[in-house]
N, CA, C and O atoms as CSV, one atom per row, in Angstrom:
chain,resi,resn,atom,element,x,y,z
A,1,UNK,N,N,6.053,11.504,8.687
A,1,UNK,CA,C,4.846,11.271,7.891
A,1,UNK,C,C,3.663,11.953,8.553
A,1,UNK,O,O,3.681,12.057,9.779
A,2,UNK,N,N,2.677,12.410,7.888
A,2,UNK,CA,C,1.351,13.240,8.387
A,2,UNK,C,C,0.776,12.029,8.830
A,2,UNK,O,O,0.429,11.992,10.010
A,3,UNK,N,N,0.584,10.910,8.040
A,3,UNK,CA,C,-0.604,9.869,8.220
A,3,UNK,C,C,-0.343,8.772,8.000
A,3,UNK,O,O,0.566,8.669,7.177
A,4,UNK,N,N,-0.836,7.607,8.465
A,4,UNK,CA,C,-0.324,6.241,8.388
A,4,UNK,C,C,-0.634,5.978,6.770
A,4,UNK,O,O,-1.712,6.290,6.264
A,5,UNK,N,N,0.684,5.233,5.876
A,5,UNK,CA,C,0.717,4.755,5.475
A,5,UNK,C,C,-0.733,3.804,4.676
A,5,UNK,O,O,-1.107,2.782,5.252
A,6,UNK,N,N,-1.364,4.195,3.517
A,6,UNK,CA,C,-2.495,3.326,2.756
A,6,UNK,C,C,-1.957,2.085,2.336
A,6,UNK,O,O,-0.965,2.291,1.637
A,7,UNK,N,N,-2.274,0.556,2.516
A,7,UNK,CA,C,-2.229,-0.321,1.830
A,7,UNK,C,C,-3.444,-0.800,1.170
A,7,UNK,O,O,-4.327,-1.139,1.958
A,8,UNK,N,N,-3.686,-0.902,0.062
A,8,UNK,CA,C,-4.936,-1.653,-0.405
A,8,UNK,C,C,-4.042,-3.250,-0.680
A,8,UNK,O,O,-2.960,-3.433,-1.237
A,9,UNK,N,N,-4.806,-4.050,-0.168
A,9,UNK,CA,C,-4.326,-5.531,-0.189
A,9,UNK,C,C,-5.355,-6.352,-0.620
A,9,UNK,O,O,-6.399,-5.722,-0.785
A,10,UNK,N,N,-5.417,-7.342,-0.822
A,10,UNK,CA,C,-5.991,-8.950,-0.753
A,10,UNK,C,C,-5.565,-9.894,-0.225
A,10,UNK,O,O,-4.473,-10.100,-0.755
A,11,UNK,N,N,-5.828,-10.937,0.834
A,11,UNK,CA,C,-5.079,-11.929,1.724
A,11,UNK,C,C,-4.281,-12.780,0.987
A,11,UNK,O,O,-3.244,-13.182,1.515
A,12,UNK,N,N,-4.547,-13.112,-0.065
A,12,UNK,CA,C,-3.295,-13.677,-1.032
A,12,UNK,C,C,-2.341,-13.272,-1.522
A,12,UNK,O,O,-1.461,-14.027,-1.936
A,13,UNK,N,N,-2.279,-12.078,-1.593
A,13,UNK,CA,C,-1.216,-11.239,-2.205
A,13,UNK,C,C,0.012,-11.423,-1.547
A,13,UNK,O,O,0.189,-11.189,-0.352
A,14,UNK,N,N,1.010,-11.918,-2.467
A,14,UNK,CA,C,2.597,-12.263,-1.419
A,14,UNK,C,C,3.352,-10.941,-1.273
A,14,UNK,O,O,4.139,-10.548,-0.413
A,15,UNK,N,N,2.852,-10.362,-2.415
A,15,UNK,CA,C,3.765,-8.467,-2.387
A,15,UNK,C,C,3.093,-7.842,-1.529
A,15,UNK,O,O,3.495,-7.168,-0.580
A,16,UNK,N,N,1.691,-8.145,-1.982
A,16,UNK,CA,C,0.883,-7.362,0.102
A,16,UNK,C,C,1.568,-7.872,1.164
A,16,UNK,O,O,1.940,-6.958,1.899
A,17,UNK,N,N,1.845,-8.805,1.496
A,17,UNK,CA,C,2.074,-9.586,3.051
A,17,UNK,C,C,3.559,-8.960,2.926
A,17,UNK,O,O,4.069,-8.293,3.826
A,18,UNK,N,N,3.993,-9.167,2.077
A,18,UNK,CA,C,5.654,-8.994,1.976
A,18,UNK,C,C,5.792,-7.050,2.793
A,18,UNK,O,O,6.233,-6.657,3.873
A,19,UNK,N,N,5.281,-6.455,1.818
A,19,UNK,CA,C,4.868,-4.772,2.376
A,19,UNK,C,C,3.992,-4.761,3.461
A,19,UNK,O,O,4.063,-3.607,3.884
A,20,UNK,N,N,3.237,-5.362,4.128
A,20,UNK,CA,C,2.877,-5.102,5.487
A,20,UNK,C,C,3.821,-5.636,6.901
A,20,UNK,O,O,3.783,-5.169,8.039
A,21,UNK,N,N,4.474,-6.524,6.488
A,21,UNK,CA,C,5.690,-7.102,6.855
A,21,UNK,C,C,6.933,-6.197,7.251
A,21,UNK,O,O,7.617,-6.076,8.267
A,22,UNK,N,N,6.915,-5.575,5.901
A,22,UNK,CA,C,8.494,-4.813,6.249
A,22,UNK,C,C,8.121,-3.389,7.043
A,22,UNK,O,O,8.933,-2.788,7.746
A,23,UNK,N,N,6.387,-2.849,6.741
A,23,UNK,CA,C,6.206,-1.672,7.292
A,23,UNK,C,C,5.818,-2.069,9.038
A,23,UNK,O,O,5.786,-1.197,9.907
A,24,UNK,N,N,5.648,-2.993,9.206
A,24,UNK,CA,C,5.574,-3.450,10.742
A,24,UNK,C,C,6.673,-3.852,11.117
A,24,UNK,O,O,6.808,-3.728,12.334
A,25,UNK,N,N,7.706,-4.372,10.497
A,25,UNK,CA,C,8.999,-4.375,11.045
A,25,UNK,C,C,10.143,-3.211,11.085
A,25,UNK,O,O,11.222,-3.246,11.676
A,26,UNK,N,N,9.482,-1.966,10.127
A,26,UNK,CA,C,10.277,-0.922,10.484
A,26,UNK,C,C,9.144,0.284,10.992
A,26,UNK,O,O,8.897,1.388,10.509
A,27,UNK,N,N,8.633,-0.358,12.058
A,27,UNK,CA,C,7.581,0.481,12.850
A,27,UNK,C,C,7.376,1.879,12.209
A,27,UNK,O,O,7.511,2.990,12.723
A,28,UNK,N,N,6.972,1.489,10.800
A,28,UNK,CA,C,6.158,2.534,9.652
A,28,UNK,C,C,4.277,1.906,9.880
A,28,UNK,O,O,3.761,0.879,9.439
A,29,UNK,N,N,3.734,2.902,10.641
A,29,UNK,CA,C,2.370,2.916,10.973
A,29,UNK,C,C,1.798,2.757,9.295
A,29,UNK,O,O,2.393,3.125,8.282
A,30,UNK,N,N,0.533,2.124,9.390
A,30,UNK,CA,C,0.092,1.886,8.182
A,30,UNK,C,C,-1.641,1.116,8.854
A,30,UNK,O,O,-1.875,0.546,9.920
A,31,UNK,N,N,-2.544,1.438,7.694
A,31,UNK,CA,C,-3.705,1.101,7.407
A,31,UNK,C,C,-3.567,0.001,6.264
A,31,UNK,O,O,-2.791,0.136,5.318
A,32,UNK,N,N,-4.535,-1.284,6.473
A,32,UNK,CA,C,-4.507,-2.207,5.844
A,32,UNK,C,C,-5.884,-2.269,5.553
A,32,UNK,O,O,-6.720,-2.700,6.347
A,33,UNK,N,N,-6.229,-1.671,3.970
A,33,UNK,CA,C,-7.437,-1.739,3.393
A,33,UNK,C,C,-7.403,-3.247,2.589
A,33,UNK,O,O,-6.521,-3.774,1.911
A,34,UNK,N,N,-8.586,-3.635,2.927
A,34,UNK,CA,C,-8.357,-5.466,2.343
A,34,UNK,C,C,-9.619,-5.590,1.569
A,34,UNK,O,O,-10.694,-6.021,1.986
A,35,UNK,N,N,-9.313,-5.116,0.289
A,35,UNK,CA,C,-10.285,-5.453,-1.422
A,35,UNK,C,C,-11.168,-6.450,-1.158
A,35,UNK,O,O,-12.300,-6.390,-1.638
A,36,UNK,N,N,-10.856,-7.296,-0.519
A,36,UNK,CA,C,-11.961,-8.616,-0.552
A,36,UNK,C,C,-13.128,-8.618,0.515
A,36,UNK,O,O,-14.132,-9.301,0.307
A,37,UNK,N,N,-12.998,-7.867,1.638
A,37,UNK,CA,C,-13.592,-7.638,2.731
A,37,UNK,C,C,-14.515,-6.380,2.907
A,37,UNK,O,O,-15.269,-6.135,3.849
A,38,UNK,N,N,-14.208,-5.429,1.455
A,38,UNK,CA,C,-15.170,-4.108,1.758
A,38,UNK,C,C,-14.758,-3.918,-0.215
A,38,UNK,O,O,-13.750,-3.926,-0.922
A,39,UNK,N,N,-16.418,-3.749,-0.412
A,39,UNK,CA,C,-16.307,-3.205,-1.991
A,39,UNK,C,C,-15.629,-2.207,-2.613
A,39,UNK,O,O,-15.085,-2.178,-3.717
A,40,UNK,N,N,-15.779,-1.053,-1.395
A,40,UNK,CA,C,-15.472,0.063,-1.826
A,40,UNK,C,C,-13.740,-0.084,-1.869
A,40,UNK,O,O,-13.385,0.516,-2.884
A,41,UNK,N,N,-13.273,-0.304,-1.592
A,41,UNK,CA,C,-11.578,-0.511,-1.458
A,41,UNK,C,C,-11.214,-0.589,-3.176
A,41,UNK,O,O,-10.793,0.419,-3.743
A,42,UNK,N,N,-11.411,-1.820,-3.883
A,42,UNK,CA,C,-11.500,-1.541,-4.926
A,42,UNK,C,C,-11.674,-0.347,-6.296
A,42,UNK,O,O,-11.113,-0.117,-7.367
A,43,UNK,N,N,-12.582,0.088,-5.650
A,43,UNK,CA,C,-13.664,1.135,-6.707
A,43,UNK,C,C,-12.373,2.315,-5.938
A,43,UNK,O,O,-11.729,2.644,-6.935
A,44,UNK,N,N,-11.824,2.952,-4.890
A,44,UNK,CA,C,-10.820,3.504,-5.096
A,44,UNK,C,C,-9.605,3.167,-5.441
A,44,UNK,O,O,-9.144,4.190,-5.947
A,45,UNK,N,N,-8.936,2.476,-5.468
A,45,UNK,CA,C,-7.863,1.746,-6.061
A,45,UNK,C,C,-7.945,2.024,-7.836
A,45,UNK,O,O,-7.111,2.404,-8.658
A,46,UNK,N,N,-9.405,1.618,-7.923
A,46,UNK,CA,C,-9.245,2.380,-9.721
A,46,UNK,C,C,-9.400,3.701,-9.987
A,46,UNK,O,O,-9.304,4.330,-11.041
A,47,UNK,N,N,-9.718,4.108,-8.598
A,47,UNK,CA,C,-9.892,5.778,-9.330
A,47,UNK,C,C,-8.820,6.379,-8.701
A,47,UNK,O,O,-8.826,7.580,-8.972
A,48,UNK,N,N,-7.605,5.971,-7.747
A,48,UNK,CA,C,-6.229,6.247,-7.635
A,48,UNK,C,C,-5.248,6.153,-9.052
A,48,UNK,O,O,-4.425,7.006,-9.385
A,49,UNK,N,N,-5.555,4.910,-9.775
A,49,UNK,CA,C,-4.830,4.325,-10.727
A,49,UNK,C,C,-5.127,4.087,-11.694
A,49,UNK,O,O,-4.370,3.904,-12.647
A,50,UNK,N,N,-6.479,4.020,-11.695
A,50,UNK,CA,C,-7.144,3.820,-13.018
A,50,UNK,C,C,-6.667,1.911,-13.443
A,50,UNK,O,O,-6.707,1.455,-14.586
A,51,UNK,N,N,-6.292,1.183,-12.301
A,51,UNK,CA,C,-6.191,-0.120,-12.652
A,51,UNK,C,C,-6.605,-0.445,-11.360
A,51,UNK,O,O,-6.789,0.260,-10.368
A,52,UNK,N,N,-6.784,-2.336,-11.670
A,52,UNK,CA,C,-7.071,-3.055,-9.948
A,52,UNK,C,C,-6.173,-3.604,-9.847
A,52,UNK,O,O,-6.135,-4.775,-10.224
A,53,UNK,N,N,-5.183,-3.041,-9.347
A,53,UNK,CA,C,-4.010,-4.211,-8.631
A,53,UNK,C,C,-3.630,-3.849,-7.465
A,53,UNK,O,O,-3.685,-2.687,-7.062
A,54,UNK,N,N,-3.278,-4.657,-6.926
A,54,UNK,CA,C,-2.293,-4.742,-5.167
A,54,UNK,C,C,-1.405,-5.209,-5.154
A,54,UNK,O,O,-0.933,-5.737,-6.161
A,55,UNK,N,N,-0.851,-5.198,-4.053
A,55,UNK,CA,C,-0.586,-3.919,-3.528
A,55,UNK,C,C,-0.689,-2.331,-4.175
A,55,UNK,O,O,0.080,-1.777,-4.961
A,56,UNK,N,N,-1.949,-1.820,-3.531
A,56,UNK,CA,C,-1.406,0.047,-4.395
A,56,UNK,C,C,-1.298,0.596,-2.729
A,56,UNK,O,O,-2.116,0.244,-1.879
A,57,UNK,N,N,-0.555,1.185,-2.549
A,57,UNK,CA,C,0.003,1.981,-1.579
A,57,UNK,C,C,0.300,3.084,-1.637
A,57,UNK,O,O,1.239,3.312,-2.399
A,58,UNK,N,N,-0.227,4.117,-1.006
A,58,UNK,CA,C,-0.283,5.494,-0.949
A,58,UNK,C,C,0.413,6.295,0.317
A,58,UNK,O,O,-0.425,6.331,1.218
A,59,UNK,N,N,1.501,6.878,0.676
A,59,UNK,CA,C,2.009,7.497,1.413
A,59,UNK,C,C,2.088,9.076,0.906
A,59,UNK,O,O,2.545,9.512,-0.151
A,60,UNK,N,N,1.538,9.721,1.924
A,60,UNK,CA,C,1.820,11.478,1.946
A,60,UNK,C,C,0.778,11.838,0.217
A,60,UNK,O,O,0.879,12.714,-0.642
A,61,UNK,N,N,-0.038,10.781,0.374
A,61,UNK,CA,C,-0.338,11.452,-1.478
A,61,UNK,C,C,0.280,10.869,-2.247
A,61,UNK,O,O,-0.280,11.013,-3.333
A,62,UNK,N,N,1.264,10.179,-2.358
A,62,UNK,CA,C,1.962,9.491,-3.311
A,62,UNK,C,C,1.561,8.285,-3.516
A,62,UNK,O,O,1.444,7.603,-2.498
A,63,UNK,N,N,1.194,7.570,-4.962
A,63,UNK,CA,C,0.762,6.477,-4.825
A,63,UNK,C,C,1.887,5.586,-5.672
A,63,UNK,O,O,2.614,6.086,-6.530
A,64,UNK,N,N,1.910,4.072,-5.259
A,64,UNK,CA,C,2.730,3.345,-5.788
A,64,UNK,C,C,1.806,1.754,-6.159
A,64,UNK,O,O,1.104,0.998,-5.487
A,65,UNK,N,N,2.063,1.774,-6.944
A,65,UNK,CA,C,1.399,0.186,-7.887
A,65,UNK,C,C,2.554,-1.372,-7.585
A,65,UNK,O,O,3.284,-1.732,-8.508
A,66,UNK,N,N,2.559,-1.883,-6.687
A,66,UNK,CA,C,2.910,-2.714,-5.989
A,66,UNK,C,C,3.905,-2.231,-5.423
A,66,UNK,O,O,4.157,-1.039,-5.599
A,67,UNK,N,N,4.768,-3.074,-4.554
A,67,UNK,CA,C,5.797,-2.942,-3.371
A,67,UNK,C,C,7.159,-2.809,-4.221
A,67,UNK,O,O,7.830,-1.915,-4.736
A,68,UNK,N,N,7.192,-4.747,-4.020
A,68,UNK,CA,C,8.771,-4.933,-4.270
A,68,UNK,C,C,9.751,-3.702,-5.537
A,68,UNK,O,O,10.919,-3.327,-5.648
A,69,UNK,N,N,8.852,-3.528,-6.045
A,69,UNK,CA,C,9.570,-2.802,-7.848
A,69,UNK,C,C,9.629,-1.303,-7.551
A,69,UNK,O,O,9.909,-0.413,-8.353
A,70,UNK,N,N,9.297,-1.172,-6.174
A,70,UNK,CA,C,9.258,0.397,-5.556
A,70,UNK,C,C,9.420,0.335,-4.272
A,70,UNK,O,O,8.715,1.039,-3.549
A,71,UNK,N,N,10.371,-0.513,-3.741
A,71,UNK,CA,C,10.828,-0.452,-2.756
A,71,UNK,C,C,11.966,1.159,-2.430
A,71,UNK,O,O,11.824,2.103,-1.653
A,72,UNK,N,N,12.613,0.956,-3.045
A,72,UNK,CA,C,13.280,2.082,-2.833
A,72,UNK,C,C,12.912,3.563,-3.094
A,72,UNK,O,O,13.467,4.374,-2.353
A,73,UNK,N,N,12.062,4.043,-4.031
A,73,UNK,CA,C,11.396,4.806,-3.973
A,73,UNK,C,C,10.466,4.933,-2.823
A,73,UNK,O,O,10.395,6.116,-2.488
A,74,UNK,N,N,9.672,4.097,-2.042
A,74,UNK,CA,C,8.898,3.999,-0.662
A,74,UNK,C,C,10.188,4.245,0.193
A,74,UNK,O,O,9.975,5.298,0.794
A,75,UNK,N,N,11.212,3.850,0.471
A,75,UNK,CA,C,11.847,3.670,1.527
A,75,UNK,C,C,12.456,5.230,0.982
A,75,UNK,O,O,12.507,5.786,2.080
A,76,UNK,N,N,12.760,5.881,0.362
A,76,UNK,CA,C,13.403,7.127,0.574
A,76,UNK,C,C,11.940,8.298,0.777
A,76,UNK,O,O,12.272,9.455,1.032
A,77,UNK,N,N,10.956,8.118,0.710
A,77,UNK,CA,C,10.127,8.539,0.939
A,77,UNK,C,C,9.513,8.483,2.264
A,77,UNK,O,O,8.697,9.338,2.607
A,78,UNK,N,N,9.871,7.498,3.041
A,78,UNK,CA,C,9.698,7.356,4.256
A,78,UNK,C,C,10.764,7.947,5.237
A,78,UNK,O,O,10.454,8.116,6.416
A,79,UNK,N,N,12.128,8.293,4.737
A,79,UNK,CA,C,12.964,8.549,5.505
A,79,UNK,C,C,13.054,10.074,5.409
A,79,UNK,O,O,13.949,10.788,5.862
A,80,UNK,N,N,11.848,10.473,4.668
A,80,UNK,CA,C,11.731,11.955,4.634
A,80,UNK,C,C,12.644,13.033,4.074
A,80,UNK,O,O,12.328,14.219,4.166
């Protein structure tokens, strides 16, 4: 990977915790942008997606609209 891993999260989010979880347990470096703690996090998240939801996660440029339902697409993307 060029660059750690984007998470945009919210502390409630169980698919956030769940994806920061598995990327710290498979020592996949990652940034944890947290929507509730800085405005701007948001306001890109819609202009990545044009929606507000989280988990949105962005690796290499690639963006993905929650975890679990793209797990495998992330994980073959990580294994390069």
């Amino acid at each position: 990977m060029n660059e750690p891993v984007k998470i945009y999260t919210i502390p409630t989010c169980s698919d956030c915790n769940y994806a920061k979880r598995y990327f710290t347990e498979n020592n996949v470096p990652y940034e944890d942008l947290n929507c509730a703690e800085n405005p701007a996090y948001p306001e890109e998240v819609w202009k990545l997606t044009g929606k507000q939801v989280v988990p949105t996660i962005v690796i290499n440029g690639e963006v993905f609209v929650g975890f679990a339902e793209n797990l495998t697409d992330i994980q073959k993307l990580l294994q390069g």
